[in-house]
C-alpha positions in Angstrom: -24.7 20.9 2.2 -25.4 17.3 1.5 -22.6 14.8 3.6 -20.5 12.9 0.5 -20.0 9.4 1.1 -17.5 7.6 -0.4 -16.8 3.6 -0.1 -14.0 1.4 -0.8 -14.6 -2.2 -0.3 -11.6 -5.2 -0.2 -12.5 -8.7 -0.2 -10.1 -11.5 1.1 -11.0 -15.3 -0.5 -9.5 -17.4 2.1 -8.3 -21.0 1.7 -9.0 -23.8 4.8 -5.9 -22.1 6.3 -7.2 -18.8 6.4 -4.4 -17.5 3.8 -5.6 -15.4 1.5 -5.8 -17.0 -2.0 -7.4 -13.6 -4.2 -8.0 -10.0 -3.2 -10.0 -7.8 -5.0 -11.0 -4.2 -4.3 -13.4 -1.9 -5.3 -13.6 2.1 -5.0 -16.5 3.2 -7.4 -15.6 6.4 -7.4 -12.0 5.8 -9.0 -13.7 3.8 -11.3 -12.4 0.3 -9.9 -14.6 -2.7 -9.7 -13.5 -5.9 -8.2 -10.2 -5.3 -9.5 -8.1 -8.0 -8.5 -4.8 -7.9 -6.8 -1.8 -9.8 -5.3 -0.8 -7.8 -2.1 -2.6 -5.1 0.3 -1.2 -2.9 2.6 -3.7 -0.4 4.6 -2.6 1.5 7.5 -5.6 3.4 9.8 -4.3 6.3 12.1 -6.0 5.7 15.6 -5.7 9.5 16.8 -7.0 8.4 20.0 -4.7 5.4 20.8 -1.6 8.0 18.9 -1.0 4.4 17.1 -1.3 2.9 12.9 -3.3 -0.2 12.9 -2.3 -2.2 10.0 -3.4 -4.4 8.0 -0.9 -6.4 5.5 -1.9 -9.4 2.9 -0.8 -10.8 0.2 -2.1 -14.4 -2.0 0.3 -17.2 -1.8 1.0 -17.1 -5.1 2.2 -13.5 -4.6 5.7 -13.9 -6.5 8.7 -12.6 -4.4 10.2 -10.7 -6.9 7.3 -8.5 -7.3 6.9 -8.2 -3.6 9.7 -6.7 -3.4 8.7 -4.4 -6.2 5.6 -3.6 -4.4 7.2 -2.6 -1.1 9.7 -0.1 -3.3 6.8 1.6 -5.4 5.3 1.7 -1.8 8.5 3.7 -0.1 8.6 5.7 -2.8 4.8 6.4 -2.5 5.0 7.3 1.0 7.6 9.9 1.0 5.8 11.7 -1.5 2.6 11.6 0.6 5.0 12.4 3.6 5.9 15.8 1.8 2.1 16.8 0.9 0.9 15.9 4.0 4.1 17.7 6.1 5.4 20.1 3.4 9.3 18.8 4.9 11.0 18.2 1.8 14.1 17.1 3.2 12.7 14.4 5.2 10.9 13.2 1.8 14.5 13.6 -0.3 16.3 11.5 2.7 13.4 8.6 2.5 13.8 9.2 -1.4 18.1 8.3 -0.8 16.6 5.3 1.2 14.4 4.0 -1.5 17.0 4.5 -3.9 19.3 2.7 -2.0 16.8 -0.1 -1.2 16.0 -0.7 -4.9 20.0 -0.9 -5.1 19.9 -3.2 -2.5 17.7 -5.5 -4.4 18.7 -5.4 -7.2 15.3 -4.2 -8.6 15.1 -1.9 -11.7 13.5 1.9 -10.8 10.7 3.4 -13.4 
């Protein structure tokens, strides 16, 4: 059997300050091409170092209102992929309280 590659590719425009002015991505396979985006968030287990490496950017003209938005759908996200990856549904319903609670918090409006 043949070894399946797949690639996913970000690229970061920088201004003279180094902060990142676009971000676009591209994962062929999902069918996205230099798609363009506002704010990244990638985390990388390190099994050997039992550590996430991060890495978090967003463009300056990222509006707060949908970072906060962002970080919500994100939550939300997570405790979902906490429960396939762990199968501990109660842990996923108690980060689903926080996330409800969070969006509360902020006042944002849930989908």
């Amino acid at each position: 059997m043949a070894n399946l590659k797949s690639e996913i590719n970000i690229l970061v425009e920088l201004d003279d300050n180094r902060v990142p002015e676009t971000l676009r991505w591209t994962a062929r396979d999902g069918g996205v091409v230099n798609q363009e985006s506002k704010a990244i968030m990638l985390s990388v287990w390190d099994s050997k170092a039992q550590e996430s490496m991060r890495i978090d950017l967003w463009t300056k003209d990222m509006p707060v209102d949908e970072m906060k938005v962002f970080f919500h759908q994100t939550l939300v996200s997570m405790s979902d992929t906490f429960e396939r990856a762990t199968n501990d549904k109660q842990m996923s319903e108690t980060m689903k309280d926080f996330c409800d609670y969070f969006a509360e918090k902020l006042e944002i409006k849930q989908k």
